[in-house]
N, C-alpha and C positions, 0 to 999 in steps of 0.2 A: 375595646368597646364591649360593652353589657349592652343587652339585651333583654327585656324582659316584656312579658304579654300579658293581658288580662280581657278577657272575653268577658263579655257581660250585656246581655242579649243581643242588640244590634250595634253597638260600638265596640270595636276592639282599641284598646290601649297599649303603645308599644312607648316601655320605658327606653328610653334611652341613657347611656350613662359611659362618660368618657370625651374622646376627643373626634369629631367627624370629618376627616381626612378623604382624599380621593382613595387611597387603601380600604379604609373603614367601610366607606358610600355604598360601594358595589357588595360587599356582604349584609349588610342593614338592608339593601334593597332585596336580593333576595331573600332574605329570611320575613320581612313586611310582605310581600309577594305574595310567599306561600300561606301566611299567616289571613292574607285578603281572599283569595281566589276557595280557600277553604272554608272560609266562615262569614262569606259576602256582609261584611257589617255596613251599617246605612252611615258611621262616623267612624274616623279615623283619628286618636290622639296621641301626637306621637308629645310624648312629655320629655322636654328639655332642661328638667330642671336639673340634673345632673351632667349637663355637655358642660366643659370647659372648655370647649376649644371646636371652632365652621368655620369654613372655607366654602368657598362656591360649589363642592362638593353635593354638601347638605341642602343649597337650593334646588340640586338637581334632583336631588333626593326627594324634595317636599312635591318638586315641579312633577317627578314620574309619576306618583302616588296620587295625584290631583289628577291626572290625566287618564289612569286607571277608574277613579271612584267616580268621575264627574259624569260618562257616560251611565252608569249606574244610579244616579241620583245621592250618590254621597258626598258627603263633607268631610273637612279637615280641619281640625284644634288643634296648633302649634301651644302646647299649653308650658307653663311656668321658666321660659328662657330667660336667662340671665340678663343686664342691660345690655353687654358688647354683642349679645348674639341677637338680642333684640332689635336692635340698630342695622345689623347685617338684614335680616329679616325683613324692616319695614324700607331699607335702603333697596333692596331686589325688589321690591312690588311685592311680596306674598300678599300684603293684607287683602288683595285681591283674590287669591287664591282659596287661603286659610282665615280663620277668624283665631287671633292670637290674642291668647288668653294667661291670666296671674292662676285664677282658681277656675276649676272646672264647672262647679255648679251644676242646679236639675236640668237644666237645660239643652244639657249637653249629648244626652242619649236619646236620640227619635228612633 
């Protein structure tokens, strides 16, 4: 699994890229973590357009990171997942969580 960040005033962007394993999970979570608690962004985008391959892992994953930002008044964009990981997604309930998105658009940094 890749990993990549992009800060950009209040939203930070954590590329994702690979497969999100219970292995994987627990590394992506701390390294999001340290990436949140450093640069308090008001949105979290974690871009899925490069995952191949969630397991219930990565709901745990979305679920931490919600639970973190929520008291804070942040959100979460599950942005450009592929259709099988989509389905994983909207089968766990995120869309209650996250707002799962194809394209990011202006609307996405508050």
């Amino acid at each position: 699994m890749k990993l990549h960040y992009d800060i950009d005033s209040s939203c930070l962007t954590a590329v994702l890229d690979g497969e999100i394993d219970h292995h994987i999970a627990g590394m992506v979570r701390m390294e999001v973590d340290t990436a949140i608690y450093a640069h308090s962004p008001r949105t979290l985008v974690l871009d899925f357009g490069n995952v191949t391959f969630m397991d219930s892992s990565g709901i745990g994953l979305i679920m931490g990171r919600y639970k973190i930002l929520q008291p804070l008044g942040g959100t979460i964009i599950l942005l450009r997942p592929a259709p099988h990981i989509g389905r994983i997604l909207r089968l766990a309930g995120m869309e209650r969580l996250a707002e799962i998105r194809q394209e990011l658009g202006e609307g996405a940094m508050q």
